[in-house]
Each structure stands twice: as structure tokens, then as C-alpha cells.
C-alpha positions in Angstrom: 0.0 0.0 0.0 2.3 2.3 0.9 5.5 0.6 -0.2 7.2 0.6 3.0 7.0 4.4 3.1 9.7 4.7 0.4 6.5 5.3 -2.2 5.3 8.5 0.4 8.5 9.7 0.9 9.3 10.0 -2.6 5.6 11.6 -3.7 6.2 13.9 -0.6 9.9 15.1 -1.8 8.5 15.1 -5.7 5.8 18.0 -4.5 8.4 19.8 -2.6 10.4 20.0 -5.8 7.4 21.1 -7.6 6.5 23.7 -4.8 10.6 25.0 -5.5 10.3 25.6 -9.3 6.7 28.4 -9.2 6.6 29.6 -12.3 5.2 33.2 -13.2 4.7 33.3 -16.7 4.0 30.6 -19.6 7.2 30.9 -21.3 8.7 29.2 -17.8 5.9 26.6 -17.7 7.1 26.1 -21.0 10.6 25.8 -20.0 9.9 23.3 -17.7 7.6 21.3 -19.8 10.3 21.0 -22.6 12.7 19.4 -20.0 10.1 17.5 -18.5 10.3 15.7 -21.9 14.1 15.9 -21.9 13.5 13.9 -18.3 11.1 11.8 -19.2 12.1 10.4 -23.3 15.6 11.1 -23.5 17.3 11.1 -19.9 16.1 7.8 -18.9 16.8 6.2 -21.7 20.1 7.3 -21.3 20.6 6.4 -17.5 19.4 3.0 -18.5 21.8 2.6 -21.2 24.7 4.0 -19.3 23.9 1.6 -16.0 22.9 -1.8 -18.3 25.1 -1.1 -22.0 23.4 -2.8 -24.9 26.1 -5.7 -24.7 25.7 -6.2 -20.7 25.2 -9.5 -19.1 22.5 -10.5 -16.6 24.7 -11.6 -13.3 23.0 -14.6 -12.4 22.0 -16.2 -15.9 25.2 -14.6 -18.4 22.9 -14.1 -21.2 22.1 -10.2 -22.5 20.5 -7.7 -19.8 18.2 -6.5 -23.1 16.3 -9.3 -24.5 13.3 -10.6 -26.5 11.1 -10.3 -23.1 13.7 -6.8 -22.1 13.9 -4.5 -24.7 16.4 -1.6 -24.8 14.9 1.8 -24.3 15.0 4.2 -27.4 15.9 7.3 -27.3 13.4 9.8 -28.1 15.1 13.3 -29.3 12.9 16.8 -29.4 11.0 17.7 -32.1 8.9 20.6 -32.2 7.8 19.5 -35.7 6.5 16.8 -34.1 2.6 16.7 -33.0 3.2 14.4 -30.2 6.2 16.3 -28.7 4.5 20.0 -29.1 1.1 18.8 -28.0 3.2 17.0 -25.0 5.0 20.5 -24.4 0.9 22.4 -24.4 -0.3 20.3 -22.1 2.0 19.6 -19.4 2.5 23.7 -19.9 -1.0 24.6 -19.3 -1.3 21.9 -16.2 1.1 23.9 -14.9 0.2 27.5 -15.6 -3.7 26.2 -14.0 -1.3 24.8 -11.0 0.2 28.1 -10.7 -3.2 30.2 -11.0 -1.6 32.1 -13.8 -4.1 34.5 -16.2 -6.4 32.3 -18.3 -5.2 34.7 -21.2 -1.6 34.2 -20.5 -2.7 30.3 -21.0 -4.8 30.9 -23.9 -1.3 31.5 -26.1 -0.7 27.9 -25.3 -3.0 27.3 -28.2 -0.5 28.9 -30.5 1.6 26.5 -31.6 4.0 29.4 -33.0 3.8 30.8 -29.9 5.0 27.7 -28.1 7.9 27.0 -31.2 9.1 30.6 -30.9 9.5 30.3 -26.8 11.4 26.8 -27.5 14.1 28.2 -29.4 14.9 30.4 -26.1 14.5 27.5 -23.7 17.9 26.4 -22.2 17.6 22.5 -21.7 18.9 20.3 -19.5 22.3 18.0 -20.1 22.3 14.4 -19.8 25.1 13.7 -16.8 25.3 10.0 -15.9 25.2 8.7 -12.7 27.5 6.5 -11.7 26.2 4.9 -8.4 22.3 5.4 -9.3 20.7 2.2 -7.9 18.2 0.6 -10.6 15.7 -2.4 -9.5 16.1 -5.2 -11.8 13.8 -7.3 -10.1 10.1 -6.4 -11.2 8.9 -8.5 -8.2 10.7 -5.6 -5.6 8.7 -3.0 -8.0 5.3 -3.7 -8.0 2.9 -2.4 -5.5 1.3 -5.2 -3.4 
């Protein structure tokens, strides 16, 4: 239920961090959206790769970490001529601006997809830094909620 606490504590520090990054206007919410995705479809994927290499070996068995039943993550670069990616980039942008209480015509330019395009080319994104010592359950047993 609550996964030992570890679940709570995590949701709990995840709303902190959200509490720390208020936005004020719609070009941040799209700032944080755009990296959101960086996070989300690129970042991962590369942690992933990084920790478990496409030639690894599982420990126990010595065949391939990725498998027919495992498959290795892609990496999913930006595209803002991409419908999926902009429309990803709208709505987690407007979730936030409502989050935020900002102006409903502020929000209302997140309709515009030239609007959105133009405020990407200003948005610094985030770099990829691997992690070393980051701690990733193999065992999907240990993952799932009970």
C-alpha cells in the first residue's frame, strides 16, 4: 500500500520539488515542460543505457541484460515539428500554468503553436550527466505495489 514508506517519501519530496520551481509566466511553464520531456524520453533512456550497456550480461544467468522479453529503451530526441512532442510541451505547460493560477489569457497563447515553437528556441535545456552509483531495481517482483 504504501510501499514501505519509500512510495510517500518520494511523492512527498517530488511535491516539494514542484513547490521549488513556481513559475510566473507561460514561457517558464514552457521551460519546464520542454525538459520535463528531456527527463522523461531522452534522460532515462540514457541512465538506462549507461547503467545496463546494450552488450551487458545479466549476473546470475550470463545471457544479455536486453532481451526478446527486455527490450532496450529508445531514445526519443525533441522535435517541435513533431505533433506528439508539441502537444506533450501544451499540455504539461498549461497543467502547470492552472497549478500556478496564472491568467487564463496568459494560457490561452498555449493554443498557438507558433507561440510555443518561438518560446522553445529560447528554452535552455537540461544535459544528460550519468550517474554513476544510481541504484536501478532489476527485479520487477521488488517494483510492484502489493
Amino acid at each position: 500500500m504504501f510501499n514501505g514508506g519509500g512510495g510517500l517519501i518520494k511523492r512527498a519530496k517530488d511535491a516539494v520539488k514542484l513547490i521549488k520551481k513556481k513559475i510566473e509566466s507561460v514561457n517558464q511553464a514552457i521551460e519546464w515542460s520542454r525538459n520535463e520531456f528531456e527527463r522523461m524520453y531522452k534522460n532515462k533512456a540514457l541512465q538506462l543505457l549507461h547503467s545496463f550497456p546494450l552488450d551487458s550480461k545479466e549476473e546470475e544467468t550470463g545471457k544479455g541484460f536486453w532481451n526478446e522479453n527486455k527490450k532496450a529503451p529508445k531514445i526519443i530526441e525533441f522535435d517541435e515539428r513533431n505533433n506528439d512532442h508539441l502537444n506533450f510541451v501544451r499540455v504539461m505547460a498549461i497543467l502547470y500554468s492552472r497549478v500556478w493560477n496564472l491568467k487564463q489569457e496568459e494560457i490561452n497563447e498555449l493554443y498557438n503553436d507558433d507561440f510555443i515553437i518561438n518560446t522553445l528556441k529560447h528554452v535552455k535545456v537540461i544535459t544528460f550527466k550519468p550517474l554513476n552509483n544510481k541504484k536501478i531495481e532489476t527485479d520487477e517482483s521488488k517494483t510492484k505495489e502489493n
